[in-house]
N, C-alpha and C positions, 0 to 999 in steps of 0.2 A: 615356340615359347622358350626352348633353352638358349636360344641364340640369341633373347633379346633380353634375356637375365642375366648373361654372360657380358655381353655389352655392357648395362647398364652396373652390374657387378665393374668391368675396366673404367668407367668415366668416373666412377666413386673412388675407383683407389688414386686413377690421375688427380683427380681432382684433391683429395684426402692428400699423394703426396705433395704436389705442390704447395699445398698451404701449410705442409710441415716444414717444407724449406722453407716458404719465405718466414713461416712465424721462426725457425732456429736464427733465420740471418737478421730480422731486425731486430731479438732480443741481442746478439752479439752487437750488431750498431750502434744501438745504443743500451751497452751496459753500464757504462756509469749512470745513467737513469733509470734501466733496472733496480741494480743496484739501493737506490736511492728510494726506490718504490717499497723494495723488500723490506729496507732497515724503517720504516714509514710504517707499512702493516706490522711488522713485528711490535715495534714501539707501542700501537695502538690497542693493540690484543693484549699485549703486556699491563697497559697502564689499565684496562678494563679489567682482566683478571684482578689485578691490584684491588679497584675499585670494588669490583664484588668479592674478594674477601672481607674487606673491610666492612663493608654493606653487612656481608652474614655472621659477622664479630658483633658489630653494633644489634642485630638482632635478635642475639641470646642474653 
């Protein structure tokens, strides 16, 4: 039984690191569309914050 916890413990971390490199190398590929994502969420979180202060202004 430990030898096949052990195993399946190594195919999680291959596997676990593989998909850490590719996801660091395609955010580097394309970062300028990262990038572009970021300032996108940020804007929209921003503008909603906004919006519910104003919201809870108008309420009192």
């Amino acid at each position: 039984m430990k030898i096949k916890a052990r195993f399946s413990k190594l195919i999680l971390y291959l596997v676990g690191s593989v998909m850490l490199v590719l996801g660091i190398a395609l955010v580097l590929r394309f970062w300028a569309d990262a990038v572009l994502v970021f300032r996108a969420v940020i804007g929209m979180v921003l503008a909603l914050a906004g919006l519910l202060i104003l919201y809870s202004l108008g309420r009192k």
